[in-house]
Each structure stands twice: as structure tokens, then as C-alpha cells.
MIDOSE-1310 file (N, C-alpha, C; in nm, 2 decimals, decimal comma, always signed):
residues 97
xxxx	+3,77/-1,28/+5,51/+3,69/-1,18/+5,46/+3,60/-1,24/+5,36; +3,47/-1,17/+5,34/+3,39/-1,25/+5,26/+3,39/-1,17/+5,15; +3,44/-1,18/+5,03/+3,38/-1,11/+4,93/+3,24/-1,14/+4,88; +3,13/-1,06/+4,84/+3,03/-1,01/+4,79/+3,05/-1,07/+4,62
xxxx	+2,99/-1,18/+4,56/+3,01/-1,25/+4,43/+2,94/-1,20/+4,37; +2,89/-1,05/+4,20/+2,79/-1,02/+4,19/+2,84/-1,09/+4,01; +2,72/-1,08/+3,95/+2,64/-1,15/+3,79/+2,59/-1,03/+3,74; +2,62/-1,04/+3,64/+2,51/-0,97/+3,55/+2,38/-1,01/+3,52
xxxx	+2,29/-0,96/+3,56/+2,14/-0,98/+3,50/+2,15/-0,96/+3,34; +2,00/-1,02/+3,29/+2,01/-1,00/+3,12/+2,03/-0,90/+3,09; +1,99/-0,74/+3,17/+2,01/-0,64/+3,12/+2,17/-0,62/+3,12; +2,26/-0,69/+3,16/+2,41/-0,62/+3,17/+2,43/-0,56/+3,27
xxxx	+2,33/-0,55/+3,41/+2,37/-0,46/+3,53/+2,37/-0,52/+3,61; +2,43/-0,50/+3,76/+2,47/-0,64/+3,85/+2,38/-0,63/+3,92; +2,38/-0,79/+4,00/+2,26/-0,81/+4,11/+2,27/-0,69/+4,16; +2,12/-0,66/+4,18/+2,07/-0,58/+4,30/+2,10/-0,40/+4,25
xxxx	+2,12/-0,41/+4,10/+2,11/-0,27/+4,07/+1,93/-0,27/+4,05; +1,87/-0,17/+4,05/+1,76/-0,10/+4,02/+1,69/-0,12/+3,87; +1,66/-0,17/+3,80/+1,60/-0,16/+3,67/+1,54/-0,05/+3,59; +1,48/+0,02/+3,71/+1,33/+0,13/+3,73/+1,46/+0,27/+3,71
xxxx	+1,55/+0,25/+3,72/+1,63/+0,39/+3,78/+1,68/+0,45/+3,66; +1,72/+0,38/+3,53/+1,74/+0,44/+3,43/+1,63/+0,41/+3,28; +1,50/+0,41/+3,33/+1,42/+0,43/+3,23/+1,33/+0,53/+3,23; +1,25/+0,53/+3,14/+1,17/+0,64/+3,17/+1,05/+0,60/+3,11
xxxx	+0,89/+0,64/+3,12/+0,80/+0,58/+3,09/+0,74/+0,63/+2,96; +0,72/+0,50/+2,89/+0,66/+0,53/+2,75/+0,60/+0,64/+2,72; +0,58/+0,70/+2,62/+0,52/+0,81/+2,59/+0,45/+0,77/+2,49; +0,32/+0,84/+2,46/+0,26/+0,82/+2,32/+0,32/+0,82/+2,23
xxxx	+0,35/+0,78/+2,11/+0,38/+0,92/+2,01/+0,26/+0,93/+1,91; +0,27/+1,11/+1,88/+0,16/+1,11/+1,76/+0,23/+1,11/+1,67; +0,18/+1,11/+1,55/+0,23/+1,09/+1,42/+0,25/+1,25/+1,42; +0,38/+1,26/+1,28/+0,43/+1,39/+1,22/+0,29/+1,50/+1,14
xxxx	+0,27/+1,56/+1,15/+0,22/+1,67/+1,09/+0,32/+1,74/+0,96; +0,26/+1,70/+0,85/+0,37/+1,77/+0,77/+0,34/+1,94/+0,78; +0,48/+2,02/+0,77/+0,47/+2,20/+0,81/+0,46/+2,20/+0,66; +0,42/+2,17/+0,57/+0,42/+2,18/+0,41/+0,32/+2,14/+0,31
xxxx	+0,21/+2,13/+0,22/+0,16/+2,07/+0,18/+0,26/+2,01/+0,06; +0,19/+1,89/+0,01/+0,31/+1,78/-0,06/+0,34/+1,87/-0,20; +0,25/+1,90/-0,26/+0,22/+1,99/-0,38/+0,11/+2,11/-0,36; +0,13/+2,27/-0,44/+0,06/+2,34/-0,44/+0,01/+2,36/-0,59
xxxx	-0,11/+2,35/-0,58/-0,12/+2,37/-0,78/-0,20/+2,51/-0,78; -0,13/+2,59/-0,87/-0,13/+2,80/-0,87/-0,30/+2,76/-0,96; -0,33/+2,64/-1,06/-0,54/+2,68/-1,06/-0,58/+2,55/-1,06; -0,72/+2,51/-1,07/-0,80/+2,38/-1,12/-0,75/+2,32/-1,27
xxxx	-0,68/+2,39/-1,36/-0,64/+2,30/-1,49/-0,51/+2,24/-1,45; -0,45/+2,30/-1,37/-0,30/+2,20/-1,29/-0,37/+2,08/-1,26; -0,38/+2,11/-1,15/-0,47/+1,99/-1,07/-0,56/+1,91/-1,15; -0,62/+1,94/-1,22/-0,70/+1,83/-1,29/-0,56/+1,74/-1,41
xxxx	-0,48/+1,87/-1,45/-0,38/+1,77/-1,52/-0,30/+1,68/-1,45; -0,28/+1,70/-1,34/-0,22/+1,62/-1,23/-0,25/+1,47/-1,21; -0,36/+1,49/-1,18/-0,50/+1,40/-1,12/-0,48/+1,33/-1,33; -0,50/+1,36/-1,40/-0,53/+1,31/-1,54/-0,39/+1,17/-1,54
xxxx	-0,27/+1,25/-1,53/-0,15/+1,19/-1,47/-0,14/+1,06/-1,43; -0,21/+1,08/-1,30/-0,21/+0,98/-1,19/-0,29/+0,84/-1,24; -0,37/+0,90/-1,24/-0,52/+0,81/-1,36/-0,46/+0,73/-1,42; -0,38/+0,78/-1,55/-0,34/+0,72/-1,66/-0,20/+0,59/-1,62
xxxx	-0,13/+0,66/-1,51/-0,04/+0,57/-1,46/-0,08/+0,45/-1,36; -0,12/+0,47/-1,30/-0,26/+0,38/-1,25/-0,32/+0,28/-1,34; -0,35/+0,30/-1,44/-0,44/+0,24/-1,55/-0,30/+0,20/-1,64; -0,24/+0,21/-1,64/-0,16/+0,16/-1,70/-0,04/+0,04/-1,62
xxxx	-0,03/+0,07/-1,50/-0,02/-0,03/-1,39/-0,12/-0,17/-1,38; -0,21/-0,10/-1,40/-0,32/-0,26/-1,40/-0,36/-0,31/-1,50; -0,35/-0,23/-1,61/-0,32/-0,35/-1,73/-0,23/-0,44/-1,74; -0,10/-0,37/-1,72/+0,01/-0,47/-1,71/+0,07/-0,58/-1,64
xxxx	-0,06/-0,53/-1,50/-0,06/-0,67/-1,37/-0,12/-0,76/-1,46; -0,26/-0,73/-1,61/-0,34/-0,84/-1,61/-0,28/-0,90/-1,73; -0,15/-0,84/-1,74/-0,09/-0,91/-1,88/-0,11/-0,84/-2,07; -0,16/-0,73/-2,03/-0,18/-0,66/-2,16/-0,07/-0,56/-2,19
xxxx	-0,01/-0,51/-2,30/+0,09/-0,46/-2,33/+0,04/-0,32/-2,25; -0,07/-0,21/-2,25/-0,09/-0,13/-2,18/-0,22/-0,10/-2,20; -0,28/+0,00/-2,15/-0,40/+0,02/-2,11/-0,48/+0,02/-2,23; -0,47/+0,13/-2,34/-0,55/+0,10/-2,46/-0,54/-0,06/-2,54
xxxx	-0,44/-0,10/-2,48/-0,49/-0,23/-2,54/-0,61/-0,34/-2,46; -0,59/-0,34/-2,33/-0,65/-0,40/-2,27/-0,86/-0,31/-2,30; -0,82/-0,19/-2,32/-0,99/-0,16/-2,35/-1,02/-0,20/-2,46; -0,90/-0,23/-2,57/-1,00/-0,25/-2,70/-1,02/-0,40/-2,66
xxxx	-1,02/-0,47/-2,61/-1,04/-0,61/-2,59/-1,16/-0,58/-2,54; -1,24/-0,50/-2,47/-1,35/-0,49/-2,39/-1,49/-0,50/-2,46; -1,47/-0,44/-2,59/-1,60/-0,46/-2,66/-1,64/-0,60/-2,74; -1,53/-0,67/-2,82/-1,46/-0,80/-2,85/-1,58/-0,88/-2,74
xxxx	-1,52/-0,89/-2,59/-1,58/-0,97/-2,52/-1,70/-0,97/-2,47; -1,79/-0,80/-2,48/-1,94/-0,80/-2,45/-1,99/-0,83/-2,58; -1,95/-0,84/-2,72/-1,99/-0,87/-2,75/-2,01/-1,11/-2,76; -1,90/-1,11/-2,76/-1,90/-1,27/-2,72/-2,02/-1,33/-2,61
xxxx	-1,99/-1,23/-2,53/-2,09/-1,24/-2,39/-2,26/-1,24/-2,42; -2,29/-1,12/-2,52/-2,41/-1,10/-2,54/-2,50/-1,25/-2,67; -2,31/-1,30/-2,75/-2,41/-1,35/-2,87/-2,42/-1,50/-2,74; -2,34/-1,50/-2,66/-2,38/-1,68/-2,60/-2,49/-1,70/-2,50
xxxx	-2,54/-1,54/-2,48/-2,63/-1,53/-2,44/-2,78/-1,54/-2,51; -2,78/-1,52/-2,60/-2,84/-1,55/-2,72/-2,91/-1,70/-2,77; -2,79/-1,73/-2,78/-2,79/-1,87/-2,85/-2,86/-1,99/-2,75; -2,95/-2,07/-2,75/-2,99/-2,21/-2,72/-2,90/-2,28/-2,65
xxxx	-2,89/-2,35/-2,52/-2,80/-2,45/-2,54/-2,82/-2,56/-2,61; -2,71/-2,63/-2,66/-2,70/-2,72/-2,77/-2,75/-2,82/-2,67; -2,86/-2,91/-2,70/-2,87/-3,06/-2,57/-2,91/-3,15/-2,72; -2,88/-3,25/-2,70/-2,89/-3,39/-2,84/-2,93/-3,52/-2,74
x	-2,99/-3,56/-2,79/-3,10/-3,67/-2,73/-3,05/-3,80/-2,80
């Protein structure tokens, strides 16, 4: 008698099973729709305080990427350096012969 020798293919199923038979074909997907909005604000002085919030933490985030203790400190440095900017603008270059 001959026995029939079967392997598993990479998927784990033996020669000569079907591949096609237990899948099913891709489907799009769309993205979720939120049923909710994230926040409701009851007037415009919410929302603007909100928004004021966000600003400040923000601004306060990229001061401290650029190394300044926090935001008001990094602005008071700002006039400091237009002014620097404006007097070397000013000034002659120095050339000596």
C-alpha cells in the first residue's frame, strides 16, 4: 500500500489544501468618525480661554526646547538682542592697513 506523505506549507496547512478557501478579501478601512465632539465650550470667553491655555503651554514648550527657564524669560532676551543687532549694524567695519 502506498501511503500519501503530506508537509506543511509555510502557512501550517498540508500539501494541496486551498489557500484561497479561508480568507477573505481586503477591505478598505475608513477611518473612525468620532459620535462626540472632543470638547463643547457653553460661549466664546471659554473658548478663547482655552485657546489662551494652549498658547501659553505651547510657548512655554519651546522655550524650554531652546534652553531658557520659560517663556517670559526667553522674551525678555529679545529686545537685549535687536538691540545688539541694530548697534553692529551701525558701526563701520573695523579694517587697519
Amino acid at each position: 500500500m502506498d501511503e500519501q506523505v503530506t508537509t506543511p506549507n509555510t502557512e501550517g496547512q498540508q500539501v494541496g489544501q486551498d489557500n484561497q478557501s479561508n480568507q477573505q478579501p481586503a477591505q478598505p478601512t475608513q477611518p473612525t468618525q468620532p459620535t462626540q465632539p472632543f470638547a463643547i465650550f457653553p460661549d466664546s470667553a471659554s473658548f478663547n480661554a482655552r485657546l489662551d491655555r494652549e498658547v501659553r503651554k505651547t510657548q512655554e514648550a519651546f522655550a524650554k526646547g531652546l534652553g531658557y527657564e520659560n517663556f517670559e524669560a526667553m522674551k525678555s532676551v529679545i529686545p537685549q538682542r535687536q538691540q545688539q543687532n541694530q548697534t553692529a549694524r551701525h558701526q563701520p567695519p573695523q579694517v587697519s592697513f
